[in-house]
C-alpha positions as CSV (number, residue, x, y, z in Angstrom):
1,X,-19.6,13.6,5.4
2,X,-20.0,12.9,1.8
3,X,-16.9,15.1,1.1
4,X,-14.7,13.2,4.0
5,X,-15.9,9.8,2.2
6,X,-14.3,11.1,-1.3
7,X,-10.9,12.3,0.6
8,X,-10.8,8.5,2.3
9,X,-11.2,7.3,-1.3
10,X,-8.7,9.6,-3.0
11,X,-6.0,8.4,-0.1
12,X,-7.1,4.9,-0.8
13,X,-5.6,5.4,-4.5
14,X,-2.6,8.0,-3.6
15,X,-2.0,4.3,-1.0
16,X,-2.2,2.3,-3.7
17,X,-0.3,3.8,-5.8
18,X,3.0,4.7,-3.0
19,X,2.5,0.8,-2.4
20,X,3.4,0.1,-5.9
21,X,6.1,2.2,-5.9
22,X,7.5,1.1,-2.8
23,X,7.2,-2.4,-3.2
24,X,8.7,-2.0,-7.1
25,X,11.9,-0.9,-5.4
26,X,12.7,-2.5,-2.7
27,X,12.0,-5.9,-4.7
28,X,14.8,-4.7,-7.5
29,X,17.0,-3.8,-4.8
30,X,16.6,-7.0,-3.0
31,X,17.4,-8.7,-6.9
32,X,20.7,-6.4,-7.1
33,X,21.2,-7.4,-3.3
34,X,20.9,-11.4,-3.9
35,X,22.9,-11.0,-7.4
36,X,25.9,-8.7,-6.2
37,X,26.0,-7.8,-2.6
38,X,25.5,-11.3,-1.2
39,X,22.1,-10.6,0.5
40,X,21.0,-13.7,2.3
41,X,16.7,-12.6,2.4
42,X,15.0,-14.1,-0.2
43,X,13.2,-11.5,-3.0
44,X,9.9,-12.4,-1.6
45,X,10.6,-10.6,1.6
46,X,10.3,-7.6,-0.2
47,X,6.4,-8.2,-0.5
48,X,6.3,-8.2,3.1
49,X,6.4,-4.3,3.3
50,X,3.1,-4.3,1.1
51,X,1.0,-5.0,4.2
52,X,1.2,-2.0,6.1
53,X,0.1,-0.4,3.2
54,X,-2.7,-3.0,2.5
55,X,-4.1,-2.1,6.3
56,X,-4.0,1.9,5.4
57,X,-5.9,0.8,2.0
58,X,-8.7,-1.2,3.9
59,X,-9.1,1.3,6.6
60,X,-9.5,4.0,4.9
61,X,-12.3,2.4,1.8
62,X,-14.0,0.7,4.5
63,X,-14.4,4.1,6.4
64,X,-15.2,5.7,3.0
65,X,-17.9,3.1,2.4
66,X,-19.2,3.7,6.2
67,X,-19.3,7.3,5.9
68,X,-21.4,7.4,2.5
69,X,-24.0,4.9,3.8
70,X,-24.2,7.3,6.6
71,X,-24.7,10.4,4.6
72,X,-27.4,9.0,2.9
């Protein structure tokens, strides 16, 4: 179980880190959208597609976390 807990935490990063990435371009492209191609959205909304990715984080440390107290 010990070994499952460090996967959950590795996939918590490798989240993390796709999150970032994600949310990095769709804000530029809703900037380039709002400058050139007359998006009406605000750049904010771009933020929103963070939270899926927020739930996967928590899920899968809080399962890490449960699994390690368990192994003990």
């Amino acid at each position: 179980m010990k070994k499952l807990s460090y996967a959950l935490f590795g996939l918590a990063v490798l989240l993390s880190d796709v999150m970032c990435w994600v949310v990095g371009y769709r804000y530029s492209d809703m900037l380039w959208g709002i400058r050139y191609a007359c998006y009406s959205a605000p750049a904010w909304t771009a933020w929103l597609t963070a939270l899926p990715f927020l739930a996967g984080i928590a899920v899968c440390v809080l399962l890490g976390a449960w699994l390690r107290r368990k192994s003990r």
